[in-house]
N, C-alpha and C positions, 0 to 999 in steps of 0.2 A: 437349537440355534447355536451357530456356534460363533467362536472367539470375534473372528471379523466383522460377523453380524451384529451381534451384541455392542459392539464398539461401534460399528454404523449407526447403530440407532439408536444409544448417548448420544454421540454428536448428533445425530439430526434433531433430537430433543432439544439438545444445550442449546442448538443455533436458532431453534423456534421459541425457547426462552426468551433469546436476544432478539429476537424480532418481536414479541410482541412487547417487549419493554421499550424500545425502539418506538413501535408503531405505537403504543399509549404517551409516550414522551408526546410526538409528536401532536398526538390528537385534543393531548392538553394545550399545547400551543395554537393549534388550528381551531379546533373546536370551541373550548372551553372561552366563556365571554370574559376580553381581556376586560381590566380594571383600571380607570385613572382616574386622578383627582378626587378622591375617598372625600378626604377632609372638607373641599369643598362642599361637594355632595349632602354630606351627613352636617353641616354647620346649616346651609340651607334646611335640613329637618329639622334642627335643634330649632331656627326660628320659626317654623311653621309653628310646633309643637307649644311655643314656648309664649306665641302669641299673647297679648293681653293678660297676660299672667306674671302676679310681682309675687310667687311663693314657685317655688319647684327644687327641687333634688338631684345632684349627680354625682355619680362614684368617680374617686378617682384611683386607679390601678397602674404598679409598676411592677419592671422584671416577668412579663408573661414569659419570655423564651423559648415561644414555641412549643409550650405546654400545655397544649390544645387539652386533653384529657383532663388535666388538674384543672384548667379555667373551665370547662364544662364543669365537672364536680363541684367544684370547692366555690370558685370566686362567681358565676354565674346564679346560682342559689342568692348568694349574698345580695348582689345585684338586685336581684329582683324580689326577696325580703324584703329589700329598704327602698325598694318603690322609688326607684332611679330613675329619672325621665331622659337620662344621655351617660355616657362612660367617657373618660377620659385616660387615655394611658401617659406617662412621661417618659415612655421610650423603654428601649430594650424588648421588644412584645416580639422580636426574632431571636432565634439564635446566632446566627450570622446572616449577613443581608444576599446569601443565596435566592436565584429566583423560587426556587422549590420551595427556600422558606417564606417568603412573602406570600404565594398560593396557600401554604397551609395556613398559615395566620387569616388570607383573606376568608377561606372557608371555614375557620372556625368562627371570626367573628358574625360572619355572617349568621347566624345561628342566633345572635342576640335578638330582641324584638324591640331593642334601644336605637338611636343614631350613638355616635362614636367619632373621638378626634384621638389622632394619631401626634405625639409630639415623636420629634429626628432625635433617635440614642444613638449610643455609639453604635451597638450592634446593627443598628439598623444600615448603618453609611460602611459598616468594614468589608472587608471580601468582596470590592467591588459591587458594594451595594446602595451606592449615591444617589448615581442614575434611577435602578429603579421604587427608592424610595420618591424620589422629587418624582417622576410619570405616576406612579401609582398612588398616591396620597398628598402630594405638592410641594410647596418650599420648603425648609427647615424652620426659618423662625415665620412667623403670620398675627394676624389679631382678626375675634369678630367679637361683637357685644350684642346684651340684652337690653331690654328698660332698663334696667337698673343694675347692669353687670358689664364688665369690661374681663373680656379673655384674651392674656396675653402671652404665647408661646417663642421662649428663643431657644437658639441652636448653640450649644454649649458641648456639639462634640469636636470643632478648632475646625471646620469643615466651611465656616463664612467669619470674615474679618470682624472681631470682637469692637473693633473700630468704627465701622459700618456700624454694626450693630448698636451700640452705645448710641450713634445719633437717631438711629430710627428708632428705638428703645424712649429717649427722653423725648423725642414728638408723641407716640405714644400715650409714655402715661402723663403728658400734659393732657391730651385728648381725654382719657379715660377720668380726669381730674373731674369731670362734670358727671360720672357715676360713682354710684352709692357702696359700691364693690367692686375692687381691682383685684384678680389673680390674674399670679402667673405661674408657668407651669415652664419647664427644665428636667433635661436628664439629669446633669450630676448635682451633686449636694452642694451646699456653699460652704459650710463647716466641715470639719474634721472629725468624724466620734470616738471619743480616745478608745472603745474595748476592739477596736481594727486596728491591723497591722498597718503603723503607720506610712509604710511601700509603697500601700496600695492605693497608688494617685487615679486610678483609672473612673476611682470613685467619686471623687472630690475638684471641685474648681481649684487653680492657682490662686496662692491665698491672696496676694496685688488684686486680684481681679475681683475675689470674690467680696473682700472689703470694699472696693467700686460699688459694684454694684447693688451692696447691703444700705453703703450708704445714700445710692441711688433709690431705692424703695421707701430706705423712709421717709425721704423728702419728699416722696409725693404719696406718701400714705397707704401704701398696698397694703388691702386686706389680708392673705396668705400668700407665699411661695410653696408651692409642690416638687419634688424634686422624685427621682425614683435612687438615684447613686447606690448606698449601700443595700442590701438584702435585709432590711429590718426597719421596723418603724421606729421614729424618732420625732421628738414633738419638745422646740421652743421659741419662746418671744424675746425679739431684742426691737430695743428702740420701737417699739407697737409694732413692730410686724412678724407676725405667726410665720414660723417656715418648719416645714413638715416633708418627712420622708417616708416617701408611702409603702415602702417593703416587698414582701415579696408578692406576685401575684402569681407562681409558675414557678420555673427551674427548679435545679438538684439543691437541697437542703443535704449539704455531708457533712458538715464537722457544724450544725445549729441545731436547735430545737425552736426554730423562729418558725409562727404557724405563716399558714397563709390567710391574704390578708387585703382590704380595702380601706378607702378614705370615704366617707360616706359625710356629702356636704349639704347640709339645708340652708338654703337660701328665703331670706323670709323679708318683709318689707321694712321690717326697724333691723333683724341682727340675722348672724348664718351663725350656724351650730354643725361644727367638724365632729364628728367620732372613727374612731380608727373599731372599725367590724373584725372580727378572726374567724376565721373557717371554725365550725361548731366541731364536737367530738375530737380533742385532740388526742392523735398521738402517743403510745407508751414508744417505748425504746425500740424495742422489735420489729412493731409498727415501722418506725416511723424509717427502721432501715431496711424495712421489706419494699414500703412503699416510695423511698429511693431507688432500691434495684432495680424496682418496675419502671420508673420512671426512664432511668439512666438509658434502661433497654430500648426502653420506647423510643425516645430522645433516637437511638442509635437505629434501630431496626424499621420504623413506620414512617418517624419525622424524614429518614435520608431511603426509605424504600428503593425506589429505583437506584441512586449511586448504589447501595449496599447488593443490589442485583445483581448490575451489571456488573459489579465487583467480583463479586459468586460466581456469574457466567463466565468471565474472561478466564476466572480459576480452573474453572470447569475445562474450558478450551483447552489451556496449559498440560491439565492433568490426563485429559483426554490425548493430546498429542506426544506428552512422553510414554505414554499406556502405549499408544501405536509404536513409539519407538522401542520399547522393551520387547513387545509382542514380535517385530521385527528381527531382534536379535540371532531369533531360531532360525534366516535364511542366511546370516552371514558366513554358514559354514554349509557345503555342500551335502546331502541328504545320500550318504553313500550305502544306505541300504536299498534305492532307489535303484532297478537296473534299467542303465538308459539306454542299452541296448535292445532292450524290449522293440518291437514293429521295426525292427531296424531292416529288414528287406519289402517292408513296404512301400507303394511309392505315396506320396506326399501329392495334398491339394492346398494351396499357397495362393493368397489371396493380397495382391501390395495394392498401397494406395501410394501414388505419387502428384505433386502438384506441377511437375514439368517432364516433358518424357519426348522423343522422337517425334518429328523432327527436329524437334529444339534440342541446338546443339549446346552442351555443357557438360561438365563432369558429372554431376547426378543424374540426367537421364542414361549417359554414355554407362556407368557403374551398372543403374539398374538394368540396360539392357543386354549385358555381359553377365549378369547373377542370373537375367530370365535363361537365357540360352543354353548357362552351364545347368539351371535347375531341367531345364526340358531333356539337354542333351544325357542327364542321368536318370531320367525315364519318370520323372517327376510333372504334373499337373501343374499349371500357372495362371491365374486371370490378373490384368494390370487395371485396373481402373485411376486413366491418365486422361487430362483434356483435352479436348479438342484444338486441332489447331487451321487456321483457314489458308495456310501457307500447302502449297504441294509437297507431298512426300514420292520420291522417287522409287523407294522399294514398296513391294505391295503388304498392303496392312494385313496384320493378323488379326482369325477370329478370338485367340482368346488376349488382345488388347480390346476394353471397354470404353469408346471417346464419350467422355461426359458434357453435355452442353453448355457452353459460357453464357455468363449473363454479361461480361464486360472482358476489355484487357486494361490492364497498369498498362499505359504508353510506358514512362519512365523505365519499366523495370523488364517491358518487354512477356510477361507473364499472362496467361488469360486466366480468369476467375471463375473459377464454373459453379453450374447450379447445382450446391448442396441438397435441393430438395428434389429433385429429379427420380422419381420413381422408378426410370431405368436403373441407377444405382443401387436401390435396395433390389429390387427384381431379380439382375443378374448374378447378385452376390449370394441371393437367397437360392437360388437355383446352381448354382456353384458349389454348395455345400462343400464349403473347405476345412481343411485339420487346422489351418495355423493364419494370421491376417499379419503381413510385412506390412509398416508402415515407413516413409522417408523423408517425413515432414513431422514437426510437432503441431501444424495447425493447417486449418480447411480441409484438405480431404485425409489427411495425416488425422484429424479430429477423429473423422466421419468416419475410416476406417476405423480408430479407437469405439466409437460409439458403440459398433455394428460388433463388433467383438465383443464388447461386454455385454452387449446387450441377449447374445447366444455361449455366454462363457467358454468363447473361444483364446488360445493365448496369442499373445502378442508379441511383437517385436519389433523394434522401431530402431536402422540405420539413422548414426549423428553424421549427416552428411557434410552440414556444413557452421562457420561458423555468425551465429544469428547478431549477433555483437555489432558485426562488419555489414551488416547490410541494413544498419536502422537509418540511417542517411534516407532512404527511401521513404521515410513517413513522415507524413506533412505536415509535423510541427515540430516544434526546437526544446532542447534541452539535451545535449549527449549523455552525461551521465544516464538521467531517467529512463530514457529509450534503453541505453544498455542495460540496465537493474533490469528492467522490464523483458529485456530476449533473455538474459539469465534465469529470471523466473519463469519464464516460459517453457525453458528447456527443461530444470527443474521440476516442475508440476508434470509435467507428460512424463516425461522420462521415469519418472517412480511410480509413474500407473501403467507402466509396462513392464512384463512379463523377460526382457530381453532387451539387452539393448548392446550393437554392434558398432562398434568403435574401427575407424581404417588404422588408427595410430595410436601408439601407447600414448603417446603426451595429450591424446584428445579421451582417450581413457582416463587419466589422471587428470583434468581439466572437469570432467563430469563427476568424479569421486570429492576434488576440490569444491564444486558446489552444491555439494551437499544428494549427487544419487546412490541409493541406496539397492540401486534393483539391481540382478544379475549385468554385468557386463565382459562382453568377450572384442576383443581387439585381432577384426579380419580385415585385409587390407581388400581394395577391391582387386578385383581380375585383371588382364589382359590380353588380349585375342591375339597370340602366336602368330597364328595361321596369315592374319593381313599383312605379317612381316613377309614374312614366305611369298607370298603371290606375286611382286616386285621382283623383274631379272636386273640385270647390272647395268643393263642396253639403258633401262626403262629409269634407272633413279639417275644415272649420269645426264640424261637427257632432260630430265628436269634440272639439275642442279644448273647446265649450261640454260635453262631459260633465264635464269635469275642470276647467275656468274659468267664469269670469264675464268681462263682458267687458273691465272694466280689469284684469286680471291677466295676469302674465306667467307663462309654461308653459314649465319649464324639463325637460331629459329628460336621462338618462343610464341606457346599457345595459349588463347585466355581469351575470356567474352571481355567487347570493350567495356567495362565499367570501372564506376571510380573503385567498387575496393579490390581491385586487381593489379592497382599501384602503378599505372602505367604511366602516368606523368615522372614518376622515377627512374622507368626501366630507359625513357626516351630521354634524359639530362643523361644517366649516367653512358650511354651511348654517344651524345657529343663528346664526351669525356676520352671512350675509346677511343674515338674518331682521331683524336689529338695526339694518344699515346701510343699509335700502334703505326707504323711506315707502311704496311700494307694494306690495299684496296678491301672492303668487305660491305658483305648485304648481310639484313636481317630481315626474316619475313615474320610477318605480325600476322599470324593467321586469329581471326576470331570476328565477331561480329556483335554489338552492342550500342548504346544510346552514346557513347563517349566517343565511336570512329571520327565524325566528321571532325568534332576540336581536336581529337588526339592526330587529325590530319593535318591540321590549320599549323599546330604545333609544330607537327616535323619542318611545315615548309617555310617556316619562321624564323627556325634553327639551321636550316640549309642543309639539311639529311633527307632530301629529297632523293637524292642518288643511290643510299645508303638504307632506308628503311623502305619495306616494300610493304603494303597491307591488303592481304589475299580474298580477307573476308570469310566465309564459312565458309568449310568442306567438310567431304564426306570422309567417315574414321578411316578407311582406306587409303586416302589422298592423304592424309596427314600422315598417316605413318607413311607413305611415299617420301613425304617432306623431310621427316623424321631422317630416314635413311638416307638422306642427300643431305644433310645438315652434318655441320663440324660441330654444332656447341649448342646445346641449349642455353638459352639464358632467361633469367624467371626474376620477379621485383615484386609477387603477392604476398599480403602477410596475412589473409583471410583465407589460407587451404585448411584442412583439418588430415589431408591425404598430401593434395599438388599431385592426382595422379597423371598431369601427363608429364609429372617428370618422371615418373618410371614408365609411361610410355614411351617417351622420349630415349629412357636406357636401353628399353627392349629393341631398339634401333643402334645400339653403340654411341648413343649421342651424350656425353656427359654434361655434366650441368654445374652453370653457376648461378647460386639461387642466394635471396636476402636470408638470415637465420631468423625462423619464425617456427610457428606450430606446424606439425604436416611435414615440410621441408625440414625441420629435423629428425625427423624420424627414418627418412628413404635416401638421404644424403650424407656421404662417409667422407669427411676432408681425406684430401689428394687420394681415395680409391674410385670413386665412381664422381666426383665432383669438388665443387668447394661451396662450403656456406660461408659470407660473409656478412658484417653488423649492416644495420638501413643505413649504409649511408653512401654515396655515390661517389667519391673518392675509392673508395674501396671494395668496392663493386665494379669500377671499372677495371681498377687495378688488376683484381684476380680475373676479368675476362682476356685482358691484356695479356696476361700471364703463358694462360692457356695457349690462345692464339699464337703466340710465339714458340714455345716450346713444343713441336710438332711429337717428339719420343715423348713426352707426358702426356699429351693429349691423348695419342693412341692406346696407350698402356689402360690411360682411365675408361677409355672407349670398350677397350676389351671386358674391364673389370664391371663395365656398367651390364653388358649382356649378360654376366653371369649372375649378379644380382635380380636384374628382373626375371632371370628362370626361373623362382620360386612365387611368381605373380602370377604363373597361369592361369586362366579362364578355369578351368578345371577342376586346377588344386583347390581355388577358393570357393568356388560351389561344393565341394566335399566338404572344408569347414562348415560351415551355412548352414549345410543339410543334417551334419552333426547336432549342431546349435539345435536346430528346428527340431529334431527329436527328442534331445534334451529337456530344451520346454514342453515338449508335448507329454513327455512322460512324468516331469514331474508335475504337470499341473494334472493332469490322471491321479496321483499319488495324494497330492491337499486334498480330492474329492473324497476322499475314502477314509 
């Protein structure tokens, strides 16, 4: 097996970790029968239990903290030694009031064959654990009595008004006045025990309060106070009333030798008899720090199992993903013992998946069907699998174009959706038996082609046609940023599961290195088909430019599907702007066709550029370069090109251009040689078309400069790149097999 494989199935491990930690989280929650009102519940036992009966016994246990193990062992034993007919904790029986630790408390206790009253510790209410203590075991402070017994629990972790309390406190134990035995039960101590650090309040009531309340007890004669506060037992009488600290029942014992430990109370009909129980077999030294370790670990490894997993796994992911990125490192540098001239007079069977292609007019089907022609015209094999479209196509369709059936169109975006599952898709492709699969989309049939590749470890290669950022407007719901994160990651993720990937422009190369791909990338610009320049005589472009001019006017063109990120609401303000600063007559035709013509028409005639802006609608790539060549100026306002190839369409016509500076348009655009870039802004956009149109010796000069530039665009030259590329990847993915 090797390096990739190995690393594939880690992660697919690591990720079924995380799923079934995941899917158990959840099953505790769905499943597992939720738990409320304990105390209720189990008080209603105690009376059953307790019925007619003026003798019985019950333990009382502090500090469990979720030391389900030690209270099995140790305190559980005890319990049922002394023939305990109910338990009683005074808080702290969590370690913090996590829901995970209230489950494992509810399952350990559940184990008991006692009923059990829960008093509210501090642990119990911290970490957001208020809420599910009051659902799962009820209020903080409460009272129920027997014949001859009064139980009374308050909440002394500052969580209910000491205030409040105090008066439902002294209704209470007037109430309780008419029984024979009043306890009450409390987290924190009332006293101080001087061998502790005197700091540590978290143990202890404020001393104002707890003097209140001491002298609160003895005037109405409480038999004991139970408290759990310090980690140790403590046992004394003030003013007749016994108050007792019941120790530890659980947690880490590290710097004590204090056992563990119960309150064991008989209740009898003249007097109760307290004894404090110790876990039998104590402890030597080694002991007793072994059985900390163990504890600590437990504590850390069983009590918090899942967090401690999903801790592990996420590490796992982390570690697993720099692993790919190290393993990675060995493609950052070319593999030049690799001859990738190898099969080089072979021809080539090329397999593109496109989601928009002929007759739909736009720069990506226009690119890819300029790459098909020069791949064919170099003796090379082609299949397109492109959708269908129900519009008429004027040329006749090719056998090796594949129409895939829609199941819908985007009205909005003008796009049809076809059906991915269409077994004509896989069929043709399988029967096609290709070297190499062009993809020109990162998703739907840009996927589907990804799939079909990997799935016959074919390589891949996937043109950045455009950019996905600018065109998230089209999905129907809100949030810009998210939408953009979201096309950035998309681009992302495909693009580094490709074998290749073809950039028209260094700044949209650098754009894709910027967010993070790592996979081969080569920067080829797309083509241009010469030959439609050529076929126009001079009879035939003058005779258009008079359709649209007169003869002192200037005929200004710019091409683009209507939509919004084509920025045409810009290109038409800074146009009145011309309007203003130029003394001579001019047209500009708006050749394109998309969801934004009819407003972008309402527009012009709003602003009274009726006379002045002309909108042709589609045509055929022939008729445009006709236009091309009967135009004085292009002029361009998109900031979503990743190319803007029809501004070097537009050149290969001597047409020069004033375009907004953005991505794409700077890369094919040389101030004062072949055009002008200027900032988004419409002042200054008009200005440099202004410019132009006035100064006829500069225009022409750029006009010249622009044919010479677009020579190095030919249809030709850039299928020779291509076909480079293509056997590049072909040869080195041949070389990883071996």
């Amino acid at each position: 097996m090797n390096r990739k494989k190995r690393l594939t199935l880690y992660l697919v491990l690591t990720l079924l970790l995380m799923a079934l930690l995941v899917g158990y989280r959840i099953y505790l929650f769905v499943r597992e029968a939720d738990y409320q009102a304990l105390n209720a519940e189990n008080m209603d036992r105690i009376e059953a239990k307790l019925r007619g009966r003026s003798e019985y016994r019950f333990a009382v246990v502090g500090n469990i903290r979720n030391s389900m193990r030690i209270f099995e062992k140790r305190i559980t034993p005890l319990i049922e030694d002394n023939n305990a007919d109910f338990m009683i904790s005074v808080g702290n029986a969590v370690f913090d009031g996590a829901e995970s630790k209230y489950r494992l408390l509810y399952r350990g206790l559940r184990k008991l064959d006692i009923p059990y009253v829960l008093s509210a510790g501090h642990n119990e209410l911290e970490d957001f654990g208020t809420g599910k203590f009051y659902r799962h075991f009820g209020p903080y402070f409460f009272s129920f009595h027997h014949e001859n017994t009064y139980f009374i629990f308050l909440d002394s972790t500052g969580k209910t008004s000491w205030k409040w309390q105090m008066r439902w406190l002294r209704n209470e134990l007037t109430a309780a006045s008419q029984f024979k035995y009043r306890f009450v039960f409390l987290n924190h101590s009332l006293v101080a025990l001087p061998d502790f650090n005197p700091k540590e309040t978290h143990y202890v009531l404020d001393a104002n309060l707890s003097m209140e309340l001491r002298q609160l007890f003895s005037y109405y004669h409480v038999t004991t106070v139970f408290s759990a506060g310090y980690p140790t037992f403590h046992e004394r009488v003030e003013q007749g009333v016994r108050y007792i600290i019941s120790g530890g029942g659980g947690g880490l014992h590290f710097d004590r030798q204090e056992p563990y430990q119960i309150i064991n109370v008989d209740v009898g009909p003249d007097q109760t008899t307290i004894k404090n129980v110790e876990a039998t077999e104590r402890l030597g030294t080694l002991r007793e720090k072994l059985e900390t370790l163990k504890l600590y670990l437990h504590s850390l490894f069983y009590m918090s199992l899942f967090n401690a997993l999903l801790v592990l796994s996420i590490i796992s992911l982390i570690a697993l993903k720099l692993y790919s990125l190290i393993l990675h490192q060995e493609r950052l540098y070319r593999d030049f013992s690799v001859d990738e001239t190898s099969f080089s007079h072979m021809p080539l069977r090329v397999a593109m998946f496109t989601n928009n292609y002929l007759p739909f007019i736009g720069g990506v089907p226009l690119s890819i069907d300029r790459l098909y022609r020069g791949l064919l015209q170099a003796g090379n094999k082609v299949k397109i699998f492109a959708p269908f479209y129900p519009a008429p196509w004027s040329m006749s369709e090719d056998a090796n174009i594949t129409r895939c059936s829609t199941l819908f169109n985007l009205r909005l975006a003008g796009f049809p959706v076809t059906n991915l599952f269409s077994p004509k898709i896989k069929t043709e492709f399988t029967d096609f038996e290709c070297d190499l699969v062009h993809v020109h989309h990162p998703f739907w049939l840009g996927k589907k082609g990804m799939r079909l590749a990997k799935k016959r470890k074919l390589p891949l290669v996937f043109t950045y046609h455009t950019r996905l950022e600018r065109y998230t407007h089209y999905l129907p719901f809100r949030g810009t940023v998210l939408k953009n994160l979201a096309a950035h990651l998309l681009i992302k993720r495909f693009a580094n599961h490709c074998d290749a990937i073809i950039t028209p422009t260094p700044s949209t190369e650098e754009y894709l290195r910027n967010l993070g791909v790592s996979a081969l990338i080569e920067t080829i610009p797309t083509g241009i088909d010469m030959e439609i320049y050529n076929r126009w005589t001079p009879q035939q472009i003058q005779a258009l430019r008079n359709q649209y001019t007169t003869t002192d006017e200037i005929l200004l063109i710019s091409v683009s599907r209507m939509a919004k990120e084509k920025n045409l609401d810009f290109l038409i303000d800074g146009l009145e702007k011309v309007k203003k600063l130029i003394p001579v007559p001019f047209k500009c035709l708006l050749v394109g066709e998309g969801p934004e013509r009819k407003r972008l028409e309402e527009k012009v005639s709003m602003l009274g550029l009726d006379q002045q802006i002309i909108f042709t609608g589609n045509m055929q790539p022939q008729d445009v370069a006709l236009c091309y060549l009967a135009a004085d100026l292009f002029i361009f306002a998109s900031t979503s090109e990743t190319q803007g190839m029809v501004l070097i369409e537009a050149m290969a016509a001597g047409c020069p251009v004033v375009a907004v500076r953005a991505s794409g348009v700077h890369d094919v655009v040389r101030n004062d040689y072949n055009g002008l870039m200027v900032a988004e802004s419409t002042e200054s956009w008009s200005k440099a078309v202004a410019t132009l149109v006035l100064d006829s010796k500069k225009l022409s000069q750029l006009s010249e400069n622009s044919m010479v530039f677009a020579s190095d665009y030919a249809e030709e030259k850039i299928a020779e790149q291509v076909i480079k590329l293509y056997r590049r990847v072909i040869v080195l993915g041949k070389a990883e097999t071996f």
